[in-house]
KOLKEBA-444154 format. One record per residue (C-alpha): residue number from 1; x, y, z. Coordinates in nm, 2 decimals. Each point is the difference from the previous one (the first is absolute). Layout:
! KOLKEBA-444154
{r NUM, {X, Y, Z}}
...
END
This chain:
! KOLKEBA-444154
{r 1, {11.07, 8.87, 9.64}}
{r 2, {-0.07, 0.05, 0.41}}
{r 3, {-0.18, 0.23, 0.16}}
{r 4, {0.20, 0.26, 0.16}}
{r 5, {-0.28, 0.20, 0.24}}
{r 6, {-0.01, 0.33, 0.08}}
{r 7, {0.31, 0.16, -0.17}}
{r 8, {0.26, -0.25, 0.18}}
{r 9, {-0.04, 0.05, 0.35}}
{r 10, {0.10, -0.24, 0.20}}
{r 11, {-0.27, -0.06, 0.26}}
{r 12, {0.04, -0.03, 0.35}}
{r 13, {0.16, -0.32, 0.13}}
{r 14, {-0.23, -0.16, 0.21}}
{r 15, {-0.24, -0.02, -0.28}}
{r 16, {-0.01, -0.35, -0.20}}
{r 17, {0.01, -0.07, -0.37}}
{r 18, {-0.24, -0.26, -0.14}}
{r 19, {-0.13, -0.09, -0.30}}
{r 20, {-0.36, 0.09, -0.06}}
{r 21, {-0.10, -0.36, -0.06}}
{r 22, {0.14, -0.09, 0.32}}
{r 23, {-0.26, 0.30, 0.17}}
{r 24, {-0.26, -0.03, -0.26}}
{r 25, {-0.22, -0.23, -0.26}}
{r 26, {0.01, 0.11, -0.39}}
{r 27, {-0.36, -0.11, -0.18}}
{r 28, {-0.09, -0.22, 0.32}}
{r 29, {-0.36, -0.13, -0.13}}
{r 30, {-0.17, -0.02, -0.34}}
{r 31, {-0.32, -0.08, -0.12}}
{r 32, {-0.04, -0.35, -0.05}}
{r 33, {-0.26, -0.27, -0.18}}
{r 34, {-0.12, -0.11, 0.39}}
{r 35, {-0.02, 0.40, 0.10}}
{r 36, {-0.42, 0.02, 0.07}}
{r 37, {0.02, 0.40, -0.13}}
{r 38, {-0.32, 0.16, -0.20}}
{r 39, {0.04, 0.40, 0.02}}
{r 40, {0.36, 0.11, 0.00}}
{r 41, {0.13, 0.35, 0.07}}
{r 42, {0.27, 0.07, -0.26}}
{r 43, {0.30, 0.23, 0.04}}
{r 44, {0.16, 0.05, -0.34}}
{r 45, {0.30, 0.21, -0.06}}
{r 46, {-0.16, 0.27, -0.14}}
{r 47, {-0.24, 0.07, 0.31}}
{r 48, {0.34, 0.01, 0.25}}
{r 49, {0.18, 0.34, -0.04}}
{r 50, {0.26, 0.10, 0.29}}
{r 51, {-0.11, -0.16, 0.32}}
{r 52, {-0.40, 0.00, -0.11}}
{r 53, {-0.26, -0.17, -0.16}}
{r 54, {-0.20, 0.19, -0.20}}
{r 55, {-0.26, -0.29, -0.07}}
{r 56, {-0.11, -0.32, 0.05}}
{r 57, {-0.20, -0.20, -0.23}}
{r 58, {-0.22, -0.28, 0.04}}
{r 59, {0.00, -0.31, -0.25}}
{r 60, {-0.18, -0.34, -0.04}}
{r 61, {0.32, -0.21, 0.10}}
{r 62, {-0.08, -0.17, -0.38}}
{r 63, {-0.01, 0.39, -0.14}}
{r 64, {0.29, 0.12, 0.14}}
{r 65, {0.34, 0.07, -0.19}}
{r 66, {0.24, -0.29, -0.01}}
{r 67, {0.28, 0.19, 0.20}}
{r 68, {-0.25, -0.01, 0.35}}
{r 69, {0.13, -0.31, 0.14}}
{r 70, {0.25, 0.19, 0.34}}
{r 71, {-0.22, -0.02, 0.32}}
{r 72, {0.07, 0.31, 0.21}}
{r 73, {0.00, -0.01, 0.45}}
{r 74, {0.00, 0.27, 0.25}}
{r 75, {0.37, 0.18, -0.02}}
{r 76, {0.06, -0.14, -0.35}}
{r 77, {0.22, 0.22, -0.22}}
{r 78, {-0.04, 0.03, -0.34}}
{r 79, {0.28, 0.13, -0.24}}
{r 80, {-0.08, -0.04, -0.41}}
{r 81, {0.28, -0.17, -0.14}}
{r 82, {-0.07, 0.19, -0.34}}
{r 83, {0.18, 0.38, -0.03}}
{r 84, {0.04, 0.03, 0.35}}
{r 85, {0.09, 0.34, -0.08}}
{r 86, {-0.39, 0.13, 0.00}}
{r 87, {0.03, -0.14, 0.39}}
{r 88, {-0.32, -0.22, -0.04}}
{r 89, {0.01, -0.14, 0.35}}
{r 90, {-0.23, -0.01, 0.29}}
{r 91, {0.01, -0.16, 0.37}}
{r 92, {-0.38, -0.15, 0.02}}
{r 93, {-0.05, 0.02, 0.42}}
{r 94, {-0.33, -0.14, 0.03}}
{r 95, {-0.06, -0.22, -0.33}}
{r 96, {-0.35, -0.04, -0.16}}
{r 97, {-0.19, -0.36, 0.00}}
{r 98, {0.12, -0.18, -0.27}}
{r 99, {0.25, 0.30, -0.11}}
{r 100, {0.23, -0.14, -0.30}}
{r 101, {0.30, 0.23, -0.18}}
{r 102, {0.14, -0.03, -0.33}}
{r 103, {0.32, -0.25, -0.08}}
{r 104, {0.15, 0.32, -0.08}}
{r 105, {0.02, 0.08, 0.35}}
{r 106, {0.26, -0.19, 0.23}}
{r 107, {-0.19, -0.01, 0.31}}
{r 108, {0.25, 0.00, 0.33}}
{r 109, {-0.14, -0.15, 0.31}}
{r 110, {0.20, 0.14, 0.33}}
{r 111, {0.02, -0.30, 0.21}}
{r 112, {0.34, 0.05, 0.24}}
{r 113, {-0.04, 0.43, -0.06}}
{r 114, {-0.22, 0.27, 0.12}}
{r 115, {-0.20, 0.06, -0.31}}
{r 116, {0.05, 0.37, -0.05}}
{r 117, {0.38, -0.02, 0.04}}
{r 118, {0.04, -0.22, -0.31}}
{r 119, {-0.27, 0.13, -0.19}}
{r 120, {0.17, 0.39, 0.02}}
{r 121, {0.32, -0.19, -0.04}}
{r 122, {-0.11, -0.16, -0.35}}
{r 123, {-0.16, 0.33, -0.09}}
{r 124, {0.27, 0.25, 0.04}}
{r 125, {0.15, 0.18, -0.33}}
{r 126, {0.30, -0.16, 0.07}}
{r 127, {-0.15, -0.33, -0.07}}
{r 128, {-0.22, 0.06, -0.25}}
{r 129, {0.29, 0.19, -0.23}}
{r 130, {0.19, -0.36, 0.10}}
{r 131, {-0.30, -0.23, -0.13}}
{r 132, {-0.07, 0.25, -0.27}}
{r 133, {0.39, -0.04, -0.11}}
{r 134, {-0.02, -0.37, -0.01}}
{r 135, {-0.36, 0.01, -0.16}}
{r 136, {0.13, 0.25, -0.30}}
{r 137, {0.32, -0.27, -0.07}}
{r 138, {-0.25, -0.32, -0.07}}
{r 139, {-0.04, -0.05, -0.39}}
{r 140, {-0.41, -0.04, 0.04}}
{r 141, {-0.20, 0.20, -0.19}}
{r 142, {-0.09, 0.22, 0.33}}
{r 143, {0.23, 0.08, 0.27}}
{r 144, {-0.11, -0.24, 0.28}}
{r 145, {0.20, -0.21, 0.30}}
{r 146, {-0.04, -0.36, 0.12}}
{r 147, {-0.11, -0.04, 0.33}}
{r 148, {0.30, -0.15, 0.13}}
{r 149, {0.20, 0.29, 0.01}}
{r 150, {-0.19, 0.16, 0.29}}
{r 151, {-0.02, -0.37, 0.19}}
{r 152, {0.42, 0.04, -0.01}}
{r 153, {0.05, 0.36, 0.12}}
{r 154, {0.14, 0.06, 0.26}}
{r 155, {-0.10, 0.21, 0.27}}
{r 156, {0.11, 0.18, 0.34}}
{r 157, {-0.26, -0.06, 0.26}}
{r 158, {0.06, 0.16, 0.32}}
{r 159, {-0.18, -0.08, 0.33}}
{r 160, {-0.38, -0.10, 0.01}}
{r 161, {-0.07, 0.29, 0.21}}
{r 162, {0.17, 0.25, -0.27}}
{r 163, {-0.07, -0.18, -0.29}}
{r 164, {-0.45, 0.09, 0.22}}
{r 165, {0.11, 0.35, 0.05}}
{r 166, {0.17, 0.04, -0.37}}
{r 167, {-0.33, -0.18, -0.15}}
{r 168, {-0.25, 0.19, 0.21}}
{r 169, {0.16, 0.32, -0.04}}
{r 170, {-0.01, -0.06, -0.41}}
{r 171, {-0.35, -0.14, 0.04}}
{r 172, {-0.12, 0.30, 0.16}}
{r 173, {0.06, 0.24, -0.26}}
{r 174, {-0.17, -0.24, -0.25}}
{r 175, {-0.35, -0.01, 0.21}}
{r 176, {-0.01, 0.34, -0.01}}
{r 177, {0.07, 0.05, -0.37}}
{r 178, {-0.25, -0.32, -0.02}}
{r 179, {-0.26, 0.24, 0.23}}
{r 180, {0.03, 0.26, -0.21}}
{r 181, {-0.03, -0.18, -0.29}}
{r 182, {-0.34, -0.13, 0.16}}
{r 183, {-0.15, 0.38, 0.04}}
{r 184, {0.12, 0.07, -0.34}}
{r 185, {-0.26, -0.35, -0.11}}
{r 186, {-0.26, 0.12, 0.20}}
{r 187, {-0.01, 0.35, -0.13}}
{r 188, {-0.03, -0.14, -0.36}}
{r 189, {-0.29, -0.21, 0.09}}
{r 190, {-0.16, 0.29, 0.13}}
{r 191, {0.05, 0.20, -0.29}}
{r 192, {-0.10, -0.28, -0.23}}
{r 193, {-0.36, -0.07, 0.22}}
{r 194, {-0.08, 0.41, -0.08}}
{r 195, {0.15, -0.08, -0.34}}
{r 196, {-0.30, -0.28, -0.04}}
{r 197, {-0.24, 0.22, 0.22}}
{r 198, {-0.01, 0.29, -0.21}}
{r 199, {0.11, -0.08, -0.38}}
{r 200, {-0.13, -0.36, 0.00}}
{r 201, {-0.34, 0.02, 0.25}}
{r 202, {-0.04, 0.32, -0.05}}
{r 203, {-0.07, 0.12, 0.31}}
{r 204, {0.25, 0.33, 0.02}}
{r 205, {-0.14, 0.25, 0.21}}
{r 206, {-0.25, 0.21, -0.20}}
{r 207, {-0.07, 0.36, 0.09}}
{r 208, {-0.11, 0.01, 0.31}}
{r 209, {0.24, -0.29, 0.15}}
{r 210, {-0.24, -0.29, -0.06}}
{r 211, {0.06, -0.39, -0.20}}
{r 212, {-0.03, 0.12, -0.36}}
{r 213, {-0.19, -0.33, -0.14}}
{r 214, {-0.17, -0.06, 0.36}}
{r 215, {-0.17, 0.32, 0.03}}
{r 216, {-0.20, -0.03, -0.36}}
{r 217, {0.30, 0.20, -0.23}}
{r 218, {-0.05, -0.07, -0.39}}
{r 219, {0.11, -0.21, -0.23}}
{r 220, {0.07, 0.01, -0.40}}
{r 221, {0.06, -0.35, -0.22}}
{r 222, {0.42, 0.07, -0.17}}
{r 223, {0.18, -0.22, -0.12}}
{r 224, {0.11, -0.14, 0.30}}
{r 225, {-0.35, -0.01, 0.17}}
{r 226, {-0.15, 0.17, 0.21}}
{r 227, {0.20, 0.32, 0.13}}
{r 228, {-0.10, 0.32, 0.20}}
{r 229, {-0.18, 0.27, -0.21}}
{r 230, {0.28, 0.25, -0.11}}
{r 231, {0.26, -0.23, 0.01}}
{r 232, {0.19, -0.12, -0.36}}
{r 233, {0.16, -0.30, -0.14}}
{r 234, {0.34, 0.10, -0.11}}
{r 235, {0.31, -0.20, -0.02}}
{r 236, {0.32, -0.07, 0.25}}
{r 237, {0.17, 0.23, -0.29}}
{r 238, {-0.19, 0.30, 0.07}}
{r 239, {0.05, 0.08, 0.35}}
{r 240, {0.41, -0.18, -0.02}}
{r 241, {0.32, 0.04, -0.19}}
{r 242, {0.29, -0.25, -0.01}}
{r 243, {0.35, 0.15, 0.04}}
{r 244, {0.25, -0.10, -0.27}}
{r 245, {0.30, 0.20, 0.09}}
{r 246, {0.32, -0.24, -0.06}}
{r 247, {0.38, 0.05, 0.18}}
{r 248, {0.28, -0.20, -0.10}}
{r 249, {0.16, -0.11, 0.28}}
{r 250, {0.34, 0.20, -0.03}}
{r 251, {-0.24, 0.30, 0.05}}
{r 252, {-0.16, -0.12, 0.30}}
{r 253, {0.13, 0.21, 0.36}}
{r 254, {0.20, -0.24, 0.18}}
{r 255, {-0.25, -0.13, 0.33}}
{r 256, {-0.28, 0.06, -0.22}}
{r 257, {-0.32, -0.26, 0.13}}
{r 258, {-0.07, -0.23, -0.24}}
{r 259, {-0.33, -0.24, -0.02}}
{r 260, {0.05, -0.34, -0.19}}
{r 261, {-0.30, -0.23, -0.01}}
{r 262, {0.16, -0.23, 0.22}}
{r 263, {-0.07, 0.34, 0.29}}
{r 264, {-0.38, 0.01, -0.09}}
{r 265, {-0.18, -0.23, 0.23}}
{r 266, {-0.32, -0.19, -0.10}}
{r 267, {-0.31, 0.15, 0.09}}
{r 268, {0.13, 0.28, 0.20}}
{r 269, {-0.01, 0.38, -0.03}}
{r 270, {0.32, 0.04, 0.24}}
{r 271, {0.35, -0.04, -0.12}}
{r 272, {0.21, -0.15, 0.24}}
{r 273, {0.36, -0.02, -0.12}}
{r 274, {0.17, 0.12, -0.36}}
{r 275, {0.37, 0.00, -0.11}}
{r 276, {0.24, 0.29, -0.10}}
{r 277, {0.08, 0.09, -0.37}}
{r 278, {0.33, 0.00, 0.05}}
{r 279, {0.06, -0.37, -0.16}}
{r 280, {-0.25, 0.03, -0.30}}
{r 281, {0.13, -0.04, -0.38}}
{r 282, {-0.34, 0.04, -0.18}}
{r 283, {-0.26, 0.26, -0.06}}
{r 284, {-0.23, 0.08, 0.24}}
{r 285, {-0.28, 0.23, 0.12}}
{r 286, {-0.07, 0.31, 0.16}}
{r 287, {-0.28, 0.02, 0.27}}
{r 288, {-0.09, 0.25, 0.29}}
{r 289, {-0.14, -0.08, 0.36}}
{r 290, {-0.33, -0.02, -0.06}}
{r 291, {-0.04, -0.21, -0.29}}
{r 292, {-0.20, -0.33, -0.10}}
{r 293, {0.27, -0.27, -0.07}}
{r 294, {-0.16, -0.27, -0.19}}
{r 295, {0.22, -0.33, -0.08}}
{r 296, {-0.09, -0.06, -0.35}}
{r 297, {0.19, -0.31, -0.05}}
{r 298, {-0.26, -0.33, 0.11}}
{r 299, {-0.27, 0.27, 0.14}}
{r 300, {-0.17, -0.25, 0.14}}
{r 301, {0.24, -0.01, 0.33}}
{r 302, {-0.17, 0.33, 0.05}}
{r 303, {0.26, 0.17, 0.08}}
{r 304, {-0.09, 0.38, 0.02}}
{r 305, {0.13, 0.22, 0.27}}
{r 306, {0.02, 0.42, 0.09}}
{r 307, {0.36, 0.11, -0.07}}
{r 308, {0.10, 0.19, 0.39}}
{r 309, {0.30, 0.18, -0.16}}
{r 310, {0.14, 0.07, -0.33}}
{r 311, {0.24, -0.24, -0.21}}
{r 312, {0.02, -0.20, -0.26}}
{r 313, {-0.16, -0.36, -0.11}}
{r 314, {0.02, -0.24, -0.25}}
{r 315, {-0.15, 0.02, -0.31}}
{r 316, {-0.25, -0.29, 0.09}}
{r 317, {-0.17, 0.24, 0.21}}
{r 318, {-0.27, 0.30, -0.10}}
{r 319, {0.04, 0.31, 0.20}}
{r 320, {-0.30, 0.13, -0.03}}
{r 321, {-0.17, 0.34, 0.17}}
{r 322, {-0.28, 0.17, -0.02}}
{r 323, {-0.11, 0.27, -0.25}}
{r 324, {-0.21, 0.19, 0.27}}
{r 325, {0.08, 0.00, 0.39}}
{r 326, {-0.37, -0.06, 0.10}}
{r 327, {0.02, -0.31, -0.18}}
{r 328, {0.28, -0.14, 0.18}}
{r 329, {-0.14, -0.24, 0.22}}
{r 330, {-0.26, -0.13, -0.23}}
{r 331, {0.29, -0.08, -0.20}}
{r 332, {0.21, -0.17, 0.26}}
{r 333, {-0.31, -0.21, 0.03}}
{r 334, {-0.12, -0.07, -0.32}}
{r 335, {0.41, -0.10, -0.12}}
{r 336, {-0.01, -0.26, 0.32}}
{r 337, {-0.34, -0.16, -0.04}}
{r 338, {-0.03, -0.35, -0.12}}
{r 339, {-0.20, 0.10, -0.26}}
{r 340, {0.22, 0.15, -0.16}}
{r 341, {0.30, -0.20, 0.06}}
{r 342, {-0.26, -0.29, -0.17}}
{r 343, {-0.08, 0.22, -0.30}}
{r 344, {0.43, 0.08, -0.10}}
{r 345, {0.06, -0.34, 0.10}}
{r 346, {-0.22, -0.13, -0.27}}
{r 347, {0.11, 0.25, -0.27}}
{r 348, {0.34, -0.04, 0.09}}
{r 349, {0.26, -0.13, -0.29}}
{r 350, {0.23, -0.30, 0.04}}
{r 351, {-0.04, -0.36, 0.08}}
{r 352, {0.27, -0.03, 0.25}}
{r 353, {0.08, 0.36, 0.11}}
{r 354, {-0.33, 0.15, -0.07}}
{r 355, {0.06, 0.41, 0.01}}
{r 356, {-0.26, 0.22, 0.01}}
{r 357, {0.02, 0.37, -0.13}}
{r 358, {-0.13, 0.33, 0.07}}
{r 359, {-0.19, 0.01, -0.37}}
{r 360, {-0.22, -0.24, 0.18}}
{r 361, {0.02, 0.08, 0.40}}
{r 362, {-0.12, 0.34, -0.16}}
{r 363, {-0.33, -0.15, -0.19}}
{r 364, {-0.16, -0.13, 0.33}}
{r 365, {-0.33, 0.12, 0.05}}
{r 366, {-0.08, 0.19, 0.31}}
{r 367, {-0.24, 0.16, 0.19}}
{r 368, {0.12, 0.39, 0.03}}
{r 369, {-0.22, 0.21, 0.31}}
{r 370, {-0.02, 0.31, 0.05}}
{r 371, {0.29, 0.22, 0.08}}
{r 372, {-0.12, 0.07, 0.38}}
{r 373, {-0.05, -0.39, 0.06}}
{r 374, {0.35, -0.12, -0.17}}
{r 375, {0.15, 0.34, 0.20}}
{r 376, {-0.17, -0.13, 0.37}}
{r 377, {0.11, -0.37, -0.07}}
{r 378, {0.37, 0.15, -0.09}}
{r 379, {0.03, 0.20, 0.30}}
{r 380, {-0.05, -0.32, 0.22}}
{r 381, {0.22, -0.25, -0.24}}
{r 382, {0.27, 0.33, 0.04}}
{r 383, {-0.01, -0.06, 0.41}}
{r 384, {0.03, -0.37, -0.02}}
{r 385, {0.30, 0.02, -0.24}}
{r 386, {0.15, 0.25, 0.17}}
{r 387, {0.04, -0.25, 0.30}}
{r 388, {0.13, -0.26, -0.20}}
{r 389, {0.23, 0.23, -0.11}}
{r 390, {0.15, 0.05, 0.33}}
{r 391, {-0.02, -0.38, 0.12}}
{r 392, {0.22, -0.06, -0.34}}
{r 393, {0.24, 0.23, 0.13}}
{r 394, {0.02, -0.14, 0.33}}
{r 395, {0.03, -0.36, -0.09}}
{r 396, {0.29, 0.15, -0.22}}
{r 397, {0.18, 0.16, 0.25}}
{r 398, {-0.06, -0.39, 0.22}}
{r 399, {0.13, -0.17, -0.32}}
{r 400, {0.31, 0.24, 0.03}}
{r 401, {0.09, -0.04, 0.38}}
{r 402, {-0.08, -0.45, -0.01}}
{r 403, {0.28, 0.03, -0.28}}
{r 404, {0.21, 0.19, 0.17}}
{r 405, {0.01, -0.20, 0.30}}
{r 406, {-0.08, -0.31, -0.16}}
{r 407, {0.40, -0.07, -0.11}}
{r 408, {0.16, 0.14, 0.34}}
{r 409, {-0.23, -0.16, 0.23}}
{r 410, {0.07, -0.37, -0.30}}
{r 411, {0.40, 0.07, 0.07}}
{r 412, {0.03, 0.10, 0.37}}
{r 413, {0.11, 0.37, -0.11}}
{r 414, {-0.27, 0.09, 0.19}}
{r 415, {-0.11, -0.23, 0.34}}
{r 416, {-0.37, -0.01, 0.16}}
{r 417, {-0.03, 0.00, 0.37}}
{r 418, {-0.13, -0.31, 0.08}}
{r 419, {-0.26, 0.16, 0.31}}
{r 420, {-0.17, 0.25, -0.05}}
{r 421, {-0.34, 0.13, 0.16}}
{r 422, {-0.23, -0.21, -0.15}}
{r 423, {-0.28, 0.30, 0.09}}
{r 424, {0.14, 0.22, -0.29}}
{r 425, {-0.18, 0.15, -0.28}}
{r 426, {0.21, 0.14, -0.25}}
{r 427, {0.26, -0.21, -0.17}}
{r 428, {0.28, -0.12, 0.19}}
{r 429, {0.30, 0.22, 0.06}}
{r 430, {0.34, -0.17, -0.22}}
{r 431, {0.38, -0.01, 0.16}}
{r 432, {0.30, 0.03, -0.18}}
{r 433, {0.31, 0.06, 0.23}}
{r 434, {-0.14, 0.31, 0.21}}
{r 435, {-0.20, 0.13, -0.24}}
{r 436, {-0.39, -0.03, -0.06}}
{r 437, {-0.18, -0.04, -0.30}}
{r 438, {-0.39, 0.15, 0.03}}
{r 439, {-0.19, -0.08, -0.30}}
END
């Protein structure tokens, strides 16, 4: 099988074919005996989900899993060779010290390319249904690809200055999906400090504006230590239900959203990318925008995110919402602590695939305030999701308008002028005949 890009057009003539191994270096350097490493950052598969990395983790080289051994470099592109169809791939610009990947990555070095052009080129649809095809025909026990068929694809490289201008112009809409994703990180950390702040220190406003626990308020011994007088131990269960509503997937509205674990990131309240329900041929469930989406399946990855629209998601997730609105952000909060996470991790079932389930989730003791407190905190967690909301949207609507252009600008359907003035803001204006294309 060969790759035929972009729905068979032929692109234009003074553009070259090549082979990528002739342009670019598959698995360049590896870890080796004489390597003086310590600390590594590791990139697994799981932590790479459509053009970002959720998280890095940090081993003892001597701790860390047997797969880290692919050294990553500035402009490297990584591209897991293991069900290319959840699009698992990344281009690391500025690598870590001592930043290693996964062998489940193939990690392409551009040497005799711009960087962006053959990272969007290895990234489109088109060639990710073409690697996906050749992964799903191996007789392995997962659908995976050697590394050997990207090194003899061929590709259609046009001139260095369009291949810049086809890169940048790509690149651009990524930053800004990649800035947005940035305000959407900072708002959760500022949402987790008054988290900490009030339901942890104690120190919500009291009634006339001032540090609870700083300005002498009382204390009662519970269960759980010392709380504020008038407050209650309860349980996650009494302020939370779990939604259990099924579909089978001949019922589902064609274009309906759908949220598999594999959309969840880890450690992250913001969704950045799902799929559409149209291909699905199991059960899933119903959720509404809004929602706590917990992955239950290995709850340790801490993957527990607010739902931004309705769909449906796989049944390794809990969609769970709250009983009362005034508890709402408490909840968001109290489902994405780590104490929590810690607490179903250890009571989860399974040696391998440890699950948890709501019968458990449910049983975790909390602190419950009072009504007015929970009500003030959700008003401000309300504000902050709310512009996470709209940054989703955005980044969706950038996601939309990259793939778009991404296969004309690949194919020469669509050509970049190669000046422009370099003192522009917005995106750069796209030519195709007479016509321009304005994202």
């Amino acid at each position: 099988m060969s790759f035929e890009p972009f729905n068979g057009i032929t692109p234009p003539n003074e553009w070259k074919t090549r082979l990528v191994k002739d342009i670019a270096v598959v698995n360049e350097r590896s870890i080796k005996k004489s390597d003086r490493i310590d600390t590594i950052q590791y990139i697994d598969i799981a932590a790479v989900n459509h053009r970002n990395i959720d998280q890095l983790q940090t081993f003892k080289l001597n701790d860390a899993p047997s797969r880290a051994r692919r050294i990553v470099q500035d402009n490297d592109i990584l591209i897991s060779t293991v069900r290319p169809n959840l699009k698992h791939y990344t281009m690391i610009r500025k690598a870590e010290p001592d930043m290693i990947a996964s062998t489940g990555f193939a990690v392409v070095s551009p040497k005799r390319v711009h960087p962006d052009f053959l990272y969007y080129y290895l990234t489109s649809d088109s060639y990710t249904r073409y690697l996906t095809q050749i992964a799903e025909g191996q007789t392995s026990a997962y659908p995976a690809f050697n590394s050997d068929i990207i090194e003899n694809t061929v590709i259609y490289l046009p001139p260095e200055n369009e291949q810049c201008e086809i890169g940048e112009m790509l690149a651009s809409v990524d930053k800004k999906i990649e800035l947005n994703n940035a305000i959407n990180k900072n708002l959760e950390e500022m949402a987790q400090a008054l988290f900490k702040r009030w339901f942890v220190d104690f120190e919500f406003p009291n009634e006339n504006g001032e540090p609870y626990k700083s300005s002498g308020g009382e204390f009662e011994e519970s269960e759980l230590g010392l709380i504020p007088k008038g407050w209650k131990v309860g349980r996650i269960g009494d302020i939370a239900s779990n939604r259990t509503q099924t579909v089978r997937p001949e019922e589902i509205p064609s274009g309906t959203k759908y949220i598999g674990l594999e959309h969840i990131p880890r450690k992250k309240l913001a969704i950045s990318h799902f799929g559409v329900s149209d291909e699905l041929v199991s059960n899933k469930l119903w959720f509404y925008k809004g929602d706590i989406l917990f992955g239950k399946l290995r709850p340790y990855f801490h993957k527990v995110s607010i739902a931004p629209f309705d769909g449906v998601c796989s049944t390794d997730i809990l969609s769970i919402h709250s009983k009362r609105d005034e508890f709402y952000g408490y909840l968001v909060f109290q489902l994405f602590s780590e104490r929590l996470v810690d607490y179903v991790t250890q009571s989860s079932n399974g040696t391998k695939m440890p699950r948890t389930n709501w019968r458990d989730m449910s049983n975790y003791a909390i602190v419950i305030p009072p009504k007015e407190i929970a009500e003030k905190f959700t008003t401000v967690v309300r504000g902050f999701v709310s512009m996470m909301t709209n940054n989703i949207y955005e980044n969706m609507n950038l996601s939309n308008i990259r793939d778009t252009l991404l296969p004309k600008l690949m194919s020469g359907e669509i050509r970049v002028p190669v000046e422009r003035d370099n003192s522009a803001t917005d995106l750069p204006k796209v030519a195709e005949s007479n016509a321009i294309y304005q994202p």
